[in-house]
C-alpha positions in Angstrom: 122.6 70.9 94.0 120.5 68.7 96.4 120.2 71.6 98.9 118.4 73.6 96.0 117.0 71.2 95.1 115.2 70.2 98.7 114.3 74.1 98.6 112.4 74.0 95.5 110.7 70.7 96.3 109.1 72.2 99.7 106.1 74.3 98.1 105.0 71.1 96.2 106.0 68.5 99.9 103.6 71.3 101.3 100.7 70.7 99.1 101.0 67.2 99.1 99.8 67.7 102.6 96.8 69.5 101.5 95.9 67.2 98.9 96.0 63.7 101.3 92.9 65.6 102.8 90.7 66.2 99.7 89.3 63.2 98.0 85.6 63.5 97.9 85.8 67.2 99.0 84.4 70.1 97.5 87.7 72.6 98.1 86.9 76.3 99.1 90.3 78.0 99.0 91.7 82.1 99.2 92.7 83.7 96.4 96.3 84.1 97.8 96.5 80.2 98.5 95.3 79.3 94.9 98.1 81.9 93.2 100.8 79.9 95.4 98.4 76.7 94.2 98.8 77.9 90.7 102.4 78.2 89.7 103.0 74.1 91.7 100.3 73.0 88.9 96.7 74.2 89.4 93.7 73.0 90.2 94.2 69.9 88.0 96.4 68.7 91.4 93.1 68.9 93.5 91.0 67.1 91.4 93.7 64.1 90.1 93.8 64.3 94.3 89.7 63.4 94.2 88.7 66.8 94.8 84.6 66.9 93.6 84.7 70.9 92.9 86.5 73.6 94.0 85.3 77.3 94.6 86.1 80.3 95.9 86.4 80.9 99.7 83.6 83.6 100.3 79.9 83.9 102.4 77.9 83.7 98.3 79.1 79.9 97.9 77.9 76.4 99.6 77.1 73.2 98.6 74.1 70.7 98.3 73.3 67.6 100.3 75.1 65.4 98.2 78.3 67.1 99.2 79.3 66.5 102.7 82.7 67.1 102.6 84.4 70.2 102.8 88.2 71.2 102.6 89.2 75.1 103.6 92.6 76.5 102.5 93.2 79.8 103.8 96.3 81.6 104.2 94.9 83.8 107.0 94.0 83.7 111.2 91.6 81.8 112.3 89.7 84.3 113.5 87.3 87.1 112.6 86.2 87.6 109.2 88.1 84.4 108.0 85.6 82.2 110.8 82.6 84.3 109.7 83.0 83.3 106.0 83.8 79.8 107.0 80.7 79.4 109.2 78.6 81.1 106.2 79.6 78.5 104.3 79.1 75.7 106.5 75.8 76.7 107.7 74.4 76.5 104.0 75.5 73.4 103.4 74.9 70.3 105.0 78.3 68.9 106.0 79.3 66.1 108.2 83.2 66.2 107.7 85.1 69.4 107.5 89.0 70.4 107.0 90.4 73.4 107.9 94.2 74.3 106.7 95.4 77.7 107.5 98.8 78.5 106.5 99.0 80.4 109.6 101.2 78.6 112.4 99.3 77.4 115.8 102.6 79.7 117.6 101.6 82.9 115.8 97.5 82.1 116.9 98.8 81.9 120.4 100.1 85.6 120.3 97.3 86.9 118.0 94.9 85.2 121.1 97.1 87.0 123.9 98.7 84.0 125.1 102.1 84.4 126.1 103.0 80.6 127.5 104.3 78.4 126.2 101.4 75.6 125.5 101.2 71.5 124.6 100.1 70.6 121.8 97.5 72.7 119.3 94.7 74.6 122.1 93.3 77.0 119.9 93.1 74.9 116.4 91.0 72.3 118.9 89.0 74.6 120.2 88.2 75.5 116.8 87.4 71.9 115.7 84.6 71.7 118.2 82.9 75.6 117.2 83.0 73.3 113.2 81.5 70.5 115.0 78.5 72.7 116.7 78.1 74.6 113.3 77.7 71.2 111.3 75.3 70.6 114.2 76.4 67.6 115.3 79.6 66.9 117.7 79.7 63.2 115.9 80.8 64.7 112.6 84.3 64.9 112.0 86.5 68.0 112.0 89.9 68.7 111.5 92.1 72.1 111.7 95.6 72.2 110.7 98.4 74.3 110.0 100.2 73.7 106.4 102.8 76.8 105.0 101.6 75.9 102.0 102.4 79.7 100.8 105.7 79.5 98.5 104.8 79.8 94.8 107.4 78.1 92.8 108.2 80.5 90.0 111.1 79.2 88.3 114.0 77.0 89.1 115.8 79.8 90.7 112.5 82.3 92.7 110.6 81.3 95.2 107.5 83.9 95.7 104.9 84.6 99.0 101.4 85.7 97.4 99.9 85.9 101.2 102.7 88.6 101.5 102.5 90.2 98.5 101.2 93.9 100.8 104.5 93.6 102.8 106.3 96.5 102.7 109.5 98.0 104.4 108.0 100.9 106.1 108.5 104.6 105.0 108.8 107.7 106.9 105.1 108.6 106.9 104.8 105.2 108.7 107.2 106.2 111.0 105.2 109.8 111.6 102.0 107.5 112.4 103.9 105.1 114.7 105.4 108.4 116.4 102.4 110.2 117.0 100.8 107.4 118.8 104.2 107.6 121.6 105.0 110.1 124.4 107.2 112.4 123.3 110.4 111.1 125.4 110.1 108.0 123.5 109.3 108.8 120.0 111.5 107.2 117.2 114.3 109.2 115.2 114.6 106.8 112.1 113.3 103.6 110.8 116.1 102.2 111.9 115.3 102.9 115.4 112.1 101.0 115.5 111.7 97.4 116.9 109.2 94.5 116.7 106.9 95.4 119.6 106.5 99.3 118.4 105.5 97.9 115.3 101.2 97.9 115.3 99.5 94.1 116.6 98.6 93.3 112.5 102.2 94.1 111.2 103.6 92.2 114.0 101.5 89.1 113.5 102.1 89.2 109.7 106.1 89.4 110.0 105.3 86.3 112.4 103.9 84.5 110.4 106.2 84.8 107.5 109.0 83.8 110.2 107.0 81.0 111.0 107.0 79.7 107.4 110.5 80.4 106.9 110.9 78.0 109.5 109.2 75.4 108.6 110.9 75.8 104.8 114.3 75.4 106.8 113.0 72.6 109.0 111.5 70.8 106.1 114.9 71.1 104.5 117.0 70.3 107.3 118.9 73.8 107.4 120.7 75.6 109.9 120.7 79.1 108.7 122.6 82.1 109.2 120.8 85.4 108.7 121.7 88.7 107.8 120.0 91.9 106.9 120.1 95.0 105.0 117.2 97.6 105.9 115.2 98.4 109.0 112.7 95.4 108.1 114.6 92.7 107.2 116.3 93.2 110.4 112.9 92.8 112.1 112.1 89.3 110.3 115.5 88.6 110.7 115.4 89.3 114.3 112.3 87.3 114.9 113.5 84.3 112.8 116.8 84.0 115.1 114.7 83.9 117.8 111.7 81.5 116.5 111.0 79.2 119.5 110.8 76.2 117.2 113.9 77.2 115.8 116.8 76.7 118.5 116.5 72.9 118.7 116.7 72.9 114.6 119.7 74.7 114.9 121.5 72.4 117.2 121.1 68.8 114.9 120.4 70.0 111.4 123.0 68.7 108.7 122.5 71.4 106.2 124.3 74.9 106.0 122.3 77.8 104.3 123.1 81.7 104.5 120.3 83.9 104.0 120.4 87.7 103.3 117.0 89.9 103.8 117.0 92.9 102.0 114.6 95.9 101.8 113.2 96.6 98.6 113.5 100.7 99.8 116.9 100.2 99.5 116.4 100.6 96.0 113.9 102.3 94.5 115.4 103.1 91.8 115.8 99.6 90.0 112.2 99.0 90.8 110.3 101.8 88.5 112.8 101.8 86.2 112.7 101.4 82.7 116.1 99.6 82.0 115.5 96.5 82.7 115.5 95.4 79.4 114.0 92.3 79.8 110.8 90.6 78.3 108.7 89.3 81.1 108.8 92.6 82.9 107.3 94.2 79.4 104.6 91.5 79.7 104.2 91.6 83.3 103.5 95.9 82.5 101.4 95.3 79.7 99.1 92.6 79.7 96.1 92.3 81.9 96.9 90.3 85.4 94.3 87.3 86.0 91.5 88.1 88.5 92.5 87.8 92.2 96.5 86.8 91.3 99.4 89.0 92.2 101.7 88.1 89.3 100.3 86.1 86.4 98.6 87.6 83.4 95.9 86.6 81.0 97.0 85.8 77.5 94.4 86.0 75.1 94.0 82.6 73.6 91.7 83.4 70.8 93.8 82.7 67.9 94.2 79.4 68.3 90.3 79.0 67.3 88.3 79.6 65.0 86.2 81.6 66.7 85.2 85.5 65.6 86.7 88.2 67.1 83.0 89.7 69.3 82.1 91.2 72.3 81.4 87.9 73.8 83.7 85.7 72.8 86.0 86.7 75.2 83.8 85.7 77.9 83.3 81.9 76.0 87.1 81.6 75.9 89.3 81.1 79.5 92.5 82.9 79.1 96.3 81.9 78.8 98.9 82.2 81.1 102.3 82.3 82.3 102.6 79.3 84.6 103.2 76.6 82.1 104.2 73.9 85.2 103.3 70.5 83.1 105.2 71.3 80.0 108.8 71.0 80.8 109.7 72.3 76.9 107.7 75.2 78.2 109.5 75.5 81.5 112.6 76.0 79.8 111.5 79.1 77.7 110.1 80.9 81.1 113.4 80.4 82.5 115.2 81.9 79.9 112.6 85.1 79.0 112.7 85.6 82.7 116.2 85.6 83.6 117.9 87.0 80.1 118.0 90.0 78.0 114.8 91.3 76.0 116.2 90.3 72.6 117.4 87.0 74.2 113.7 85.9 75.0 112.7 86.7 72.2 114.7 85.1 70.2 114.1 81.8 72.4 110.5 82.2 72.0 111.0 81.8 68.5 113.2 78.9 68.6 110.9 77.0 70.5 108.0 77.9 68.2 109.8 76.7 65.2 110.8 73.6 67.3 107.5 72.8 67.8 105.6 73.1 64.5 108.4 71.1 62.9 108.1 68.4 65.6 104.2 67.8 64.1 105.5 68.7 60.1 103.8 71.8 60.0 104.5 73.8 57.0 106.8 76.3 58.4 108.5 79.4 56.6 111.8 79.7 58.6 112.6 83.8 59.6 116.1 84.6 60.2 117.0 88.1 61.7 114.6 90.3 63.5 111.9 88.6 65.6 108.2 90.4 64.5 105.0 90.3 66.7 103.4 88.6 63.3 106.1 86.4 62.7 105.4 84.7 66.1 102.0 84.5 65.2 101.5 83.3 61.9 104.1 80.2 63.7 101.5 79.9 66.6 98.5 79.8 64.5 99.9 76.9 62.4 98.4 74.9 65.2 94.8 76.9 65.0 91.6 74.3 65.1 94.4 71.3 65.8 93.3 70.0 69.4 95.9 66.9 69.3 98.7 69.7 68.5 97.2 72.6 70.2 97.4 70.2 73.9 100.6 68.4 73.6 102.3 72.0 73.2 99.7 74.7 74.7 102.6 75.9 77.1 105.1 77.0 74.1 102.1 78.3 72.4 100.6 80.6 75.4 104.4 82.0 76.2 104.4 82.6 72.5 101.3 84.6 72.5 102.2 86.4 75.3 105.2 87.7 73.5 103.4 88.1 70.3 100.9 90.0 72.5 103.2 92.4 74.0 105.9 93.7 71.3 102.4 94.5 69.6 101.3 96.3 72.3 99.5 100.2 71.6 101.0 101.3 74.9 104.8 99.8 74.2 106.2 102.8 72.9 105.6 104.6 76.5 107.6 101.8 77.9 110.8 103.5 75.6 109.6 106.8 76.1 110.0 106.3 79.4 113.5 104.8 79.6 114.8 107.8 77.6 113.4 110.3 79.9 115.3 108.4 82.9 118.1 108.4 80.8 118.0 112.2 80.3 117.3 112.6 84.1 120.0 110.8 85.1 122.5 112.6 83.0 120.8 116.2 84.4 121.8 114.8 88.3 125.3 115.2 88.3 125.6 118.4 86.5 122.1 120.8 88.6 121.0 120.8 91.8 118.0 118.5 92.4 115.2 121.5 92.0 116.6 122.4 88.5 116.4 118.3 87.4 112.8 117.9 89.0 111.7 121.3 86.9 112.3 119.4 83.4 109.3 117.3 85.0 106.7 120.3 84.5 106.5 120.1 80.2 105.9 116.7 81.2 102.6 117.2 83.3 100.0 118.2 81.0 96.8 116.4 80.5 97.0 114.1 77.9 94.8 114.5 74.5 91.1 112.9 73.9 91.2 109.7 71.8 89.9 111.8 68.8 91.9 115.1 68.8 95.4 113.7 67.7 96.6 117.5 65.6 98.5 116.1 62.5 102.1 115.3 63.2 102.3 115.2 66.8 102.8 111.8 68.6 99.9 109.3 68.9 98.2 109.4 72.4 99.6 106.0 73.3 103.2 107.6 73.4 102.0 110.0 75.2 103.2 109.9 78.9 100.0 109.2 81.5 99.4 109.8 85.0 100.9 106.3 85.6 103.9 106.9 83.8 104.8 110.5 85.4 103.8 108.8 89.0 106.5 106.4 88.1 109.5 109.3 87.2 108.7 111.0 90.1 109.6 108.4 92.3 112.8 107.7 90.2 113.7 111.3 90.3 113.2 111.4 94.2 114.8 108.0 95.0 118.0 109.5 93.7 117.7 113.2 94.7 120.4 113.2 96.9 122.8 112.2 94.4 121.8 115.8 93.1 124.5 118.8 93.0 124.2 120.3 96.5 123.4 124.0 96.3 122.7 126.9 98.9 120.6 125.0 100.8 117.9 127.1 102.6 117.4 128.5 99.4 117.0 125.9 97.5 114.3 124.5 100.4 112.5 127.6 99.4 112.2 127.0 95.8 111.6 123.2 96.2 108.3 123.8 98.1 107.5 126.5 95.5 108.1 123.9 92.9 106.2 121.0 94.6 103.3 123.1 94.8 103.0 123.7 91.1 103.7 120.0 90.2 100.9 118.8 92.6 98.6 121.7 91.1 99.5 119.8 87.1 99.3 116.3 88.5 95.7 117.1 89.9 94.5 118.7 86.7 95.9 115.5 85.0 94.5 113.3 87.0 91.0 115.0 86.6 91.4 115.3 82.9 91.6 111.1 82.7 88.7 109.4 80.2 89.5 106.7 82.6 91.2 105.9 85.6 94.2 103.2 85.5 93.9 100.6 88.5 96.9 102.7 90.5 94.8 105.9 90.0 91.6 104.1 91.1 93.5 102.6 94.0 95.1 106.2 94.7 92.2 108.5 94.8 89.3 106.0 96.2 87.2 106.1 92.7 86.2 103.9 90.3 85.5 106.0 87.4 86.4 109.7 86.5 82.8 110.7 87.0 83.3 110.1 90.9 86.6 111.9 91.1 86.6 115.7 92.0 88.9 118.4 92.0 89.7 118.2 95.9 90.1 114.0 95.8 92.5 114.0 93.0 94.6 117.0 94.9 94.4 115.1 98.2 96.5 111.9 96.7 98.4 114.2 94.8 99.7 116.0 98.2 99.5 112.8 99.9 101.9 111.5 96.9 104.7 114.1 97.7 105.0 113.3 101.5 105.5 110.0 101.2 108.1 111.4 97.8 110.2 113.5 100.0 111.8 110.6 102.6 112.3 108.2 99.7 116.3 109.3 99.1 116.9 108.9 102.9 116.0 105.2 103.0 120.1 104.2 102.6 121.2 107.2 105.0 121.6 105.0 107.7 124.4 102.9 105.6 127.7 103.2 105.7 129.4 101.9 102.8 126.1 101.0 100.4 124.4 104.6 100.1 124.5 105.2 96.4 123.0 103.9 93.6 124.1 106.6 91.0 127.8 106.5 89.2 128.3 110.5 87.7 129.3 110.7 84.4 133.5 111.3 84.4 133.4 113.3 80.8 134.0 109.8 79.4 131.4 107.4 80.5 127.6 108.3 81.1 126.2 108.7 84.2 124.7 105.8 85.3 122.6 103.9 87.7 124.1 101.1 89.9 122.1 98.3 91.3 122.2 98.0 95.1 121.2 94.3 95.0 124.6 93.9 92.3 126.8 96.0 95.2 125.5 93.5 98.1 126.6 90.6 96.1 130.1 92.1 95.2 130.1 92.4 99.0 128.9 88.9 99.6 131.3 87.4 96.8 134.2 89.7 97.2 137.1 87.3 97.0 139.3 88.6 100.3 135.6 88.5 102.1 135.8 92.2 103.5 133.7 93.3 106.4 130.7 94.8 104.9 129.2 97.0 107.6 126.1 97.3 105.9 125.3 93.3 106.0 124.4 92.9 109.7 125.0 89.2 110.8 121.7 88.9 112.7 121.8 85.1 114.0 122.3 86.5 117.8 124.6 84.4 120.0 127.6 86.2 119.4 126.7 89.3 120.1 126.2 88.0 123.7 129.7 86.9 123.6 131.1 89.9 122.6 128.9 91.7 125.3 130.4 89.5 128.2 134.2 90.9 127.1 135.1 87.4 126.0 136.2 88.7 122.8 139.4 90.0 124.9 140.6 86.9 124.9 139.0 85.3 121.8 139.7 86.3 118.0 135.9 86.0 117.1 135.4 86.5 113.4 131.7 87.3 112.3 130.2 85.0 109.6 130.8 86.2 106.3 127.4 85.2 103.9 129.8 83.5 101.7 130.3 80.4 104.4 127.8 78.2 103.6 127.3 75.9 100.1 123.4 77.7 99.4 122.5 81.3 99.8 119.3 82.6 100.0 118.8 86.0 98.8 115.0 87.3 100.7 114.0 90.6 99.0 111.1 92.4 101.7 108.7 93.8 99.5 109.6 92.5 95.8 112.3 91.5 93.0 112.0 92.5 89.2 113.0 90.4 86.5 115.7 92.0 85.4 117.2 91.8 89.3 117.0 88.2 88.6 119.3 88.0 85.6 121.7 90.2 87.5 121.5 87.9 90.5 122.5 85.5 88.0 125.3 86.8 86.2 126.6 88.2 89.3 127.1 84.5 90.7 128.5 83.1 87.4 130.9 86.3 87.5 132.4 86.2 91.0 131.2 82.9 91.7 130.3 80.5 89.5 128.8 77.3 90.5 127.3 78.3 93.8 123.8 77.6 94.6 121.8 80.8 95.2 117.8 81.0 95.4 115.5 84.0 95.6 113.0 84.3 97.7 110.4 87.5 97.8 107.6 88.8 98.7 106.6 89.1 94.9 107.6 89.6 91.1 107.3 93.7 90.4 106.1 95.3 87.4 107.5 99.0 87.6 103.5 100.3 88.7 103.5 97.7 91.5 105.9 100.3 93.3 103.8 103.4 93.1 100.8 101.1 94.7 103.1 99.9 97.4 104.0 103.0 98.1 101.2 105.4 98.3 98.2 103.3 98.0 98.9 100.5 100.4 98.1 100.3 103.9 101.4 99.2 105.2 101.0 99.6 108.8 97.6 97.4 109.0 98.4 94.8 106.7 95.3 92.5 105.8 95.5 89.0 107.7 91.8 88.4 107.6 91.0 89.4 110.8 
């Protein structure tokens, strides 16, 4: 327990460091470093800390005379863009003390600066100090610049998420294409699994440095020896450059604590990641709610009735919005653990519970509902507390989680999300009986413009249920991510009609596309425009061809496995066919009680594989660590974790191993559209570090 336990206290040990720095300062901060500032309690830390204001970092904000003290927080490199911005900033204000934290480590500076010594102390971050100095015009003032990996959001007791990695992405093969062309011939790459840290571009490199960096200091902090393993082509990368941190070797010799940590690839399964199945409520809410301006993974919640207000145009701009990260209310803490990491009906039913709880904590005239959980049941219970500030503060957690949930099983576009799962279903079942060009054909009926808002023809389905752009996006890459668990078939032939088929498919997602009355953030993001009036014909065809390259490699991602390659049980006549979770297989590996050899886990914490090299192992039995040594594993997921993987995660352990500590870690929380921007709208090769 205290192993977790030092884990889960790290993000908040990290920002205690930022906060010793900001009484009396006005606070300009990233939007990445405020989402991991967020979910460990909000501005409200900052200014209990002394903080006078705090605003966003960008070149439009400064401060007035009376205000000369400024704190940064960035999660990027000190260099570039980020130092532009910052020296905006200072020269149109009129400071005489100035903090700089980048969550960036002084090591991973050194490499981005081309310096490949080892150095004393902090070169570059001093350097830095005296460029703040000359821009405050005057080398008397004071400036600091320090490093704090301040960068784990603390989403519930059992997930650790990394908003400044929220882009990072195990590569796919048109990566690997781009990477290749740039090579002579001799040495081009055959796989992803070929590739290693220095082919990798200079931005990817310094990003997967940095996040070794942080890892790092998390297991320094904590007083861990690890022992890493990988599944995937990047994890064994970040893996790789973990083992051989230079910070990290003297750790490793006097730390007390034991800790395994897996990395795996989120392409290792694609499959659980658009999917419909998850059955779980925070995903729904996650899908179907708004997300807050600049954050990766919280959502607004509208808060409007708990007033009095009228429902206008305006009033939602009077009214700041709800959200997810309850972390003062521990009543509400409780309830986000269980809709996150339970079934849908489960949280729902919780969400009630705790309503009820609530209003009959303060007497509220409550009408108990048994059976069925409705959208209005939760909330006529939630505006009991309308217009009752005392009330409405002491429980505004429970109430916002409530709304949320109220908010989303009332949602127009929830029937799609069931549409959707049906469809899979169907899809899944057509795998093992056709070859893969026959399954992707009962996509075609599918792809068809979808109707105005006005011209819904009596007795057809409402336009909501009506599968969009989005949605179809989303089968597609469900369909390919399991299209070689298709029926083989003649197979030149079948190449023939594939291409033939592809073509008309990209032809009816373009006309879709083009036929939008408005374009969804992943379709604004895919073709480059805002709004439908920009898009033309040969735009909306370019991402749709642009779509199917990156399509086609996406069932090769486990070839390179030997034991883990399918997701996809067939139906046996008795049973269905269904869909296995790869993260559920790696943990039956990991907790298998005769501890088998999994190939496929690659023990990555070097040393012995110099022993084995220099033929001791002829006289030595070496055995390799098996992930199941050590008291705490760490489960890394490169590139995102759903929900619903979170409740597996969960019953997995209290299945095969109950009582063991086990914490996620990843790059982010997905929603099942997240995937489609991952994979065709984001650049994956030049990740942004502010540069």
């Amino acid at each position: 327990e205290k192993a977790l336990g030092d884990f889960l206290r790290f993000p908040h040990q990290m920002w205690e460091k930022v906060l010793s720095k900001v009484k009396k300062a006005v606070v300009f901060m990233d939007s990445r470093c405020a989402e991991a500032l967020h979910w460990s309690g909000g501005a409200a830390l900052l200014l209990e800390a002394g903080a006078r204001n705090l605003k966003e970092f960008s070149s439009f904000e400064a401060c007035a005379e009376n205000e000369p003290k400024a704190v940064f927080v960035v999660s990027t490199l000190l260099k570039g863009r980020t130092i532009d911005v910052i020296k905006d900033i200072i020269s149109l204000s009129h400071f005489q003390y100035c903090v700089v934290i980048t969550t960036v480590a002084h090591s991973v500076h050194l490499v981005a600066n081309n310096v490949t010594t080892e150095m004393e102390g902090n070169p570059v971050f001093e350097q830095f100090e005296e460029k703040l100095c000359e821009w405050m015009g005057n080398m008397n003032y004071t400036a600091e610049v320090m490093h704090v990996p301040a960068v784990f959001a603390p989403v519930s007791q059992q997930l650790l998420l990394t908003p400044a990695f929220a882009h990072l992405f195990p590569l796919l093969f048109p990566d690997l294409e781009a990477i290749n062309t740039k090579r002579p011939e001799k040495k081009r790459f055959g796989s992803l699994v070929d590739m290693d840290m220095n082919s990798l571009p200079v931005e990817l490199q310094l990003e997967i440095k940095s996040l070794a960096a942080v890892l790092n200091a998390m297991f320094e902090a904590t007083g861990t020896r690890e022992e890493s393993f990988a599944v995937g082509p990047m994890s064994r990368i970040i893996a790789g450059e973990l083992a051989g941190h230079p910070q990290a070797k003297n750790r490793r010799k006097t730390a007390p604590n034991k800790a395994s940590i897996i990395f795996v690839d989120r392409t290792m399964d694609l499959t659980g990641a658009v999917g419909h199945h998850g059955d779980n409520l925070v995903e729904k809410i996650l899908t179907v709610l708004e997300p807050l301006p600049g954050h990766v993974t919280d959502i607004q919640v509208d808060m409007l009735e708990l007033t009095s207000l009228q429902r206008t145009p305006h009033s939602t701009n009077i009214l700041a919005p709800g959200c997810l990260a309850q972390t003062q209310s521990p009543a509400a803490q409780a309830l986000w653990e269980t809709m996150l990491t339970s079934k849908h009906k489960e949280g729902v039913m919780e969400v009630r519970r705790h309503l009820v709880e609530a209003a009959s904590k303060e007497k509220l005239p409550i009408k108990m509902g048994l059976g069925r959980v409705t959208p209005e049941q939760l909330r006529s219970y939630v505006q009991l507390f309308r217009s009752r500030p005392g009330m409405l503060e002491s429980h505004c957690g429970v109430l916002q989680l409530g709304l949320a949930t109220a908010q989303t099983l009332r949602h127009p576009i929830m029937p799609r999300w069931d549409a959707c799962l049906a469809f899979e279903r169907l899809l899944l079942q057509a795998l093992g009986d056709s070859d893969f060009t026959a399954v992707l054909r009962q996509l075609l009926p599918l792809m068809k413009p979808r109707r105005g808002e006005d011209d819904t023809a009596s007795g057809s389905r409402s336009r909501e249920e009506e599968c969009g752009p989005d949605e179809l996006i989303l089968l597609l890459v469900y369909l390919y991510s399991l299209a070689d668990e298709a029926q083989p078939s003649d197979q030149d032939a079948e190449e023939e009609e594939l291409e033939k088929l592809e073509r008309e498919l990209i032809g009816q997602l373009t006309l879709v596309i083009t036929q939008e009355q408005h374009l969804s953030p992943l379709l604004q993001k895919l073709t480059g425009c805002d709004t439908p009036e920009q898009l033309t014909m040969e735009q909306a065809h370019a991402a749709a061809e642009g779509l199917f390259e990156t399509l086609r490699g996406l069932s090769q991602t486990r070839d390179h496995l030997k034991q883990l390659r399918s997701v996809y049980t067939a139906s046996d006549g008795v049973h269905q066919a269904t869909y296995r979770p790869f993260l559920r297989q790696v943990l039956e590996e990991v907790f298998h009680p005769d501890r088998p050899e999994c190939p496929d886990i690659e023990y990555m914490s070097g040393g012995l594989t110099d022993l084995l090299k220099t033929g001791f192992s002829m006289f030595m039995k070496v055995t390799r660590p098996h992930p199941s040594d050590n008291p705490l594993l760490l489960v890394f997921l490169v590139g995102g974790v759903t929900a619903s993987e979170l409740r597996l995660i969960k019953e997995a352990v209290s299945t095969h191993k109950p009582g063991s500590q086990v914490l996620v870690l990843s790059t982010r929380l997905l929603r099942p559209t997240d995937i489609a921007e991952l994979l065709f709208a984001t650049p994956r090769l030049s990740p942004d570090i502010g540069v």
